[in-house]
C-alpha angles and dihedrals in degrees: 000000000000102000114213114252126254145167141187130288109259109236134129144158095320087057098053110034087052087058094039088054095047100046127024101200088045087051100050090050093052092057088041095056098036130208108350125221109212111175112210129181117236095205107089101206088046087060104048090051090058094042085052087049082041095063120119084338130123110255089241090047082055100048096050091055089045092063094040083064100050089049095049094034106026098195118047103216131141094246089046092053096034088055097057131082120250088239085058094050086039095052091064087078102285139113117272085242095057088046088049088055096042089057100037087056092044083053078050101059099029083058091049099237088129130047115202101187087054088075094071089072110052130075122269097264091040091050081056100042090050094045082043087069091068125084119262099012127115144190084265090052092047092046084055097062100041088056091032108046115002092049088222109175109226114045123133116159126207086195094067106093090198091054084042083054093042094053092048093040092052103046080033091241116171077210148354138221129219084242090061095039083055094052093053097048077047090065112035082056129167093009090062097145103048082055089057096048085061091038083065098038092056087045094059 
């Protein structure tokens, strides 16, 4: 089995004492849990293959799809999966719709009709209106990606349940509104992603 390369999540004292000095329970919990070590996978259709497995799934559910692919597929390249039958995709532990839209975004990219390495150079909310376009993938998907893979800075997603739960867990909240989820990404700005990297962490 080739494994898919990956490497950490870039982020260092810039990063948390500006969240320590924005927000004291944050803060407190940085220095609690410590240095965290986020994998993220540079490819970029790599990642968004995973962030498509990843949707409305457990992380270890994911993981252990993730996995199944790289056994049955080896490389994880646009021409390899688009190559392959749903059945096939679906076959690795996943719904025949996930592995239709797999398949249908991999045709995407081996025709040329979308560019991934365009994406690194538009802005956040551009890199999810383009992926947007594609079926099956969502503002959360594309949000993925850009923390993920593309290690962008400032991403907090109201559509991730776990950073939902992190936030609660942490301010001890029974619920949260998008008002108050858009006054804490308000205020980890503009090191959103490294918030949510602790946000995880607390959820699980």
């Amino acid at each position: 089995m080739q494994v898919v390369k990956t490497k950490l999540f870039h982020y260092g004292q810039t990063e948390i004492d500006h969240l320590q000095n924005v927000d004291q329970i944050l803060g407190a919990a940085i220095k609690r849990i410590g240095k965290i070590e986020r994998e993220v996978i540079p490819d970029l259709f790599a990642a968004l293959v995973y962030a498509i497995i990843g949707q409305q799934i457990s992380v270890k559910a994911a993981h252990t799809i993730w996995r199944r692919m790289q056994e049955r597929f080896g490389e994880i390249t646009a021409p390899i999966i688009a190559a392959a039958a749903v059945e096939t995709i679906q076959q690795c532990g996943m719904s025949t719709r996930k592995a239709g839209y797999i398949k249908s975004m991999s045709e995407t990219v081996t025709k040329g009709e979308l560019n991934l390495m365009e994406l690194y150079e538009l802005p956040d909310d551009e890199v999810i209106k383009r992926l947007s376009t594609l079926n099956g993938i969502g503002v959360w998907t594309a949000e993925m990606l850009l923390l993920n893979s593309m290690e962008r800075p400032d991403v907090l997603s109201w559509g991730d349940i776990g950073i939902r739960r992190g936030i609660m867990s942490l301010y001890g909240l029974t619920e949260i509104t998008k008002e108050q989820f858009a006054e804490y990404k308000r205020r980890y700005s503009p090191y959103g992603s490294v918030a949510s990297i602790y946000l995880w962490k607390i959820t699980f």
